[in-house]
C-alpha positions as CSV (number, residue, x, y, z in Angstrom):
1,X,4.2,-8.4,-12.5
2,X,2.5,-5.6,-10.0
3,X,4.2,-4.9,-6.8
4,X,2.1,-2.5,-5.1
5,X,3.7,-2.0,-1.9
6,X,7.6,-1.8,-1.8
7,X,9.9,0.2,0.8
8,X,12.4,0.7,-2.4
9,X,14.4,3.6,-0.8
10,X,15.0,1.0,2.3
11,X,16.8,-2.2,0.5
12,X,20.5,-2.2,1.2
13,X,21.1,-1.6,-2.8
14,X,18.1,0.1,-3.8
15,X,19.6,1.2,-7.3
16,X,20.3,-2.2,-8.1
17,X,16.8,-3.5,-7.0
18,X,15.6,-0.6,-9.3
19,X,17.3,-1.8,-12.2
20,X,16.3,-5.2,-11.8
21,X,12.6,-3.8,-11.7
22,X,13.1,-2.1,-15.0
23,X,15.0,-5.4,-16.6
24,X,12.0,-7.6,-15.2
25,X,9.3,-4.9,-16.2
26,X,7.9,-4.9,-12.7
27,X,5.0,-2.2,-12.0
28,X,6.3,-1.2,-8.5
29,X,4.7,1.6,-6.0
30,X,7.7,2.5,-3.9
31,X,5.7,4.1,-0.5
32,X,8.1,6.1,1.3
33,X,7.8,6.8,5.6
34,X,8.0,10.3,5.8
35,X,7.6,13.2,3.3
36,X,11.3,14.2,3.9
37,X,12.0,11.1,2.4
38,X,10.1,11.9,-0.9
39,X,12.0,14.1,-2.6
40,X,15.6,11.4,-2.5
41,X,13.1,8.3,-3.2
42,X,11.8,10.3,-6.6
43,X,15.5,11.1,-7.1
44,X,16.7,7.2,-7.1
45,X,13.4,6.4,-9.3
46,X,14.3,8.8,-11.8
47,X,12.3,8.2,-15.0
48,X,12.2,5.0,-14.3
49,X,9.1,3.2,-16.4
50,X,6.6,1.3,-14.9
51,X,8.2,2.8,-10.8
52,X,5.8,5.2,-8.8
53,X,6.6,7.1,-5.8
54,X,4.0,7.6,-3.1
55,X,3.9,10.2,-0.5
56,X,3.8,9.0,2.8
57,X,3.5,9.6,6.7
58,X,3.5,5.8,8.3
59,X,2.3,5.4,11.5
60,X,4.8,4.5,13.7
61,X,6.3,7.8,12.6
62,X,3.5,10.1,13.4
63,X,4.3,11.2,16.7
64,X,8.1,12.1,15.7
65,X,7.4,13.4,12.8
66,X,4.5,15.6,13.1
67,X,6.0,18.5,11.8
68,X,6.4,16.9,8.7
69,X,3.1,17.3,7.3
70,X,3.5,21.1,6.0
71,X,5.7,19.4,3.6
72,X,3.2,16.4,2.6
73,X,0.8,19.4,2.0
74,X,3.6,21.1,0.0
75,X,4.0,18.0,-2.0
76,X,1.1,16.3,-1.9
77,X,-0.7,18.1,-5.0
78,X,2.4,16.9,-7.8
79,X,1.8,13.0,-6.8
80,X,-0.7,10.8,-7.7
81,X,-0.4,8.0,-4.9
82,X,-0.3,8.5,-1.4
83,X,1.1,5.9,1.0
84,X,2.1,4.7,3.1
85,X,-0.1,6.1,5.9
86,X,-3.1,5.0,8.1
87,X,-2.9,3.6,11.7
88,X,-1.3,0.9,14.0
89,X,-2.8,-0.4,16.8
90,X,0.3,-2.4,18.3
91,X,0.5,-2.5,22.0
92,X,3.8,-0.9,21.6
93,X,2.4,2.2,19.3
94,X,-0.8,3.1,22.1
95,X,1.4,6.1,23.6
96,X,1.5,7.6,19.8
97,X,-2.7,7.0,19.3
98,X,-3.6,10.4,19.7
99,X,-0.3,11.5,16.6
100,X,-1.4,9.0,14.5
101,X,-5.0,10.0,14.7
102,X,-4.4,13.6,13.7
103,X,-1.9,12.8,11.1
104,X,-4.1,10.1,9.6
105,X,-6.8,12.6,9.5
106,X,-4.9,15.1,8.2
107,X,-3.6,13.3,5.1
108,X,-7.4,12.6,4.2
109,X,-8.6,15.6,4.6
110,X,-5.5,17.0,2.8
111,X,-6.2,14.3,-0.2
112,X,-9.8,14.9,-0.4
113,X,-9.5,18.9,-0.9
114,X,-6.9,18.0,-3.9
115,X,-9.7,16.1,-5.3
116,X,-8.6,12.5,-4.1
117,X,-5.7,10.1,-4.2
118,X,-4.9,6.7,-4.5
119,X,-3.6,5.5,-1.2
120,X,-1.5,2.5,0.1
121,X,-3.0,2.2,3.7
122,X,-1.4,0.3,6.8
123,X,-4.2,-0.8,9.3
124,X,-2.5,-3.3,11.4
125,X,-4.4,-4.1,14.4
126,X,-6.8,-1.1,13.8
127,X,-8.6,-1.7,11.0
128,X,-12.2,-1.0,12.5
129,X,-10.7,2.5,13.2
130,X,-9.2,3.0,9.6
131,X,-12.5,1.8,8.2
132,X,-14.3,3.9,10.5
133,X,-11.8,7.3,9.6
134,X,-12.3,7.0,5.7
135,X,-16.1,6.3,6.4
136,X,-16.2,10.3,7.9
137,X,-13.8,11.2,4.7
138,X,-15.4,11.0,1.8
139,X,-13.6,11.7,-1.1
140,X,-10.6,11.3,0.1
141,X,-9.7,9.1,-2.7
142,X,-9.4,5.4,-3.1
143,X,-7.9,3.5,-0.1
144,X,-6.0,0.3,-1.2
145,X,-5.7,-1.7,2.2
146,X,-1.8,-3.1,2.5
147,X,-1.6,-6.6,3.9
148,X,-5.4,-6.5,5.3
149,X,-5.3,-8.8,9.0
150,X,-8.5,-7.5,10.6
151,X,-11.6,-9.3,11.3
152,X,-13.7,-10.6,8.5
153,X,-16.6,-7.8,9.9
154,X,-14.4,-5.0,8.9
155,X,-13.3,-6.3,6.2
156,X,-16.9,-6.5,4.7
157,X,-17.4,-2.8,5.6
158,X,-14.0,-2.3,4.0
159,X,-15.4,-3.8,1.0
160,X,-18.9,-1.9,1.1
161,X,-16.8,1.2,1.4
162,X,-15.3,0.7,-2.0
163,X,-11.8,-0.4,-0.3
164,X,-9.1,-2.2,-2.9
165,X,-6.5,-4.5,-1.2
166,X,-3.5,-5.2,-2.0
167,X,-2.0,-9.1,-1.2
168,X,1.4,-10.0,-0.3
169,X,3.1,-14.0,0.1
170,X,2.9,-13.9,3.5
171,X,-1.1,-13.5,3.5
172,X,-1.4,-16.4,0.8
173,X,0.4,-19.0,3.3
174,X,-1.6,-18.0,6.2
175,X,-4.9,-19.1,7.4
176,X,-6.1,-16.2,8.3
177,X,-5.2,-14.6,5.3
178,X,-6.7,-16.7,3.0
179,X,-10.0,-16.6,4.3
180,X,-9.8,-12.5,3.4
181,X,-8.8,-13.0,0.3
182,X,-11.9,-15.2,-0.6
183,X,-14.0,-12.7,0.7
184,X,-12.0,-10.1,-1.8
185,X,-13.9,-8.8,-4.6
186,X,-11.2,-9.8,-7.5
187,X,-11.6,-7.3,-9.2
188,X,-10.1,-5.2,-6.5
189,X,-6.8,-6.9,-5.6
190,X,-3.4,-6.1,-6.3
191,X,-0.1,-8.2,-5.6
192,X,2.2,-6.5,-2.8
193,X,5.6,-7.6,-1.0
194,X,6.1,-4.7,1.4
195,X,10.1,-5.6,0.6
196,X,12.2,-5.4,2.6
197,X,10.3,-5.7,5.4
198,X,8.8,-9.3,4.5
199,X,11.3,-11.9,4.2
200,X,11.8,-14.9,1.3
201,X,13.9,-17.7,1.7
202,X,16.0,-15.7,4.7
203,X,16.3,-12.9,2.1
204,X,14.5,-9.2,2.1
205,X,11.4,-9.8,-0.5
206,X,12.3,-8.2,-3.7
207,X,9.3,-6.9,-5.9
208,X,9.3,-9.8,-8.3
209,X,8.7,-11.5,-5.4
210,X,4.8,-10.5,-6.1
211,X,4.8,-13.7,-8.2
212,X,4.3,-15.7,-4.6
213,X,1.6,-13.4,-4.1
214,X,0.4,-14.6,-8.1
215,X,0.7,-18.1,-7.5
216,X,-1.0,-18.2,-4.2
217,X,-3.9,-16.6,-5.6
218,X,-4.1,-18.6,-8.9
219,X,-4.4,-21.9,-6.1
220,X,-7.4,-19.9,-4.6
221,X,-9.0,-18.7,-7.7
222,X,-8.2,-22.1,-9.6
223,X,-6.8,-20.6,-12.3
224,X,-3.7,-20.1,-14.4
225,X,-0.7,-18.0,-13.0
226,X,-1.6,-16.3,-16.4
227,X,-4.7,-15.3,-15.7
228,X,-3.9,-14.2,-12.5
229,X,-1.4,-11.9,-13.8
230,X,-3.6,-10.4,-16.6
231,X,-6.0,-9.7,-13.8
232,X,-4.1,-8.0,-11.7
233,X,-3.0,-5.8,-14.2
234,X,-6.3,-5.0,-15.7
235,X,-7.2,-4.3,-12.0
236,X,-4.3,-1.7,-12.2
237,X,-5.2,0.1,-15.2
238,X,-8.9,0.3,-13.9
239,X,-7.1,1.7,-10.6
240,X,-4.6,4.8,-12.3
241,X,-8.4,5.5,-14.2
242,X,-10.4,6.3,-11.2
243,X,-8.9,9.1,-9.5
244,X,-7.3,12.0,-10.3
């Protein structure tokens, strides 16, 4: 089981979600906020197997923590992933447009001249502009596109781009949702929760909470949970192949 989107550092009990991880053998990408928050996430991880840490800058963060990003730079060239970043087009974010732009920037420009990462990106309401930022980046990396909600246009150029996306339960019980996911190449999905921040059953989603994610799209693809699962892992193993 993949969960490739988990706020690990932010559950109440975060060592004992990590040790349920390790006793259920789920591939998790904990994504962190801020890069001041790296170095006590990759301290809880440990040597944890199958748990990655990403360094991240999110978006409703940019504007207070600008100052941050000599340290992403510091760090940025011992990690592999990068997330979570991008941009947030809330109504309540628009007075920060103008931080998150130049962070969001910044962290591509910053990934590209390391020679590219792999990067867990948040495009809520502004994924035309996210598309439109890794269009003038090249070689930033490869962007994996965390809970996509955009319109089906930029979701094509997403795709064109070379985008992966990464699928959460809430998108495979909504409407809108599941019309992205069909248009999804398959071989570039990955199962998410974005735990805690996504609730189950009145309860934070826990990363083996992905199977939602597994079962929803074994209904769309008419197969097998199974398959689904042996998918999405192959998908993975493609993904830690293609960039440095």
């Amino acid at each position: 089981m993949i969960d490739f989107h988990c706020h690990l550092d932010l559950y109440r009990e975060p060592k004992r979600i990590l040790e349920e991880c390790i006793s259920r053998r789920v591939f998790v990408l904990a994504v962190t906020t801020t890069p001041s928050a790296f170095a006590g996430t990759k301290a809880l991880v440990g040597e944890a197997p199958r748990v990655r840490v990403a360094l991240g800058l999110h978006p409703e963060l940019a504007r207070e923590r600008l100052g941050e990003l000599t340290l992403f730079d510091k760090l940025l060239p011992e990690v592999k992933y990068v997330g979570e970043v991008g941009l947030d087009g809330s109504l309540e974010l628009k007075h920060t447009w103008t931080s998150q732009l130049a962070v969001f920037r910044h962290v591509l420009n910053s990934a590209r001249n390391v020679g590219g990462r792999i990067m867990s990106i948040h495009s809520r309401r502004a994924a035309k502009e996210v598309v439109a930022e890794l269009q003038q980046c090249p070689g930033a990396g490869i962007p994996v596109l965390h809970w996509y909600s955009g319109s089906q246009r930029d979701l094509k150029l997403a795709i064109e781009l070379g985008c992966w996306f990464s699928v959460g339960p809430a998108m495979v019980k909504s409407k809108s949702g599941i019309d992205s996911i069909k248009l999804m190449p398959k071989d570039r999905i990955l199962t998410e929760t974005d735990g805690p921040f996504v609730t189950v059953k009145d309860e934070p989603a826990y990363p083996w909470d992905a199977e939602i994610a597994e079962h929803g799209l074994a209904r769309l693809w008419e197969c097998s949970v199974l398959d689904v699962r042996r998918s999405i892992r192959t998908n993975l193993l493609r993904l830690t192949t293609m960039c440095a």
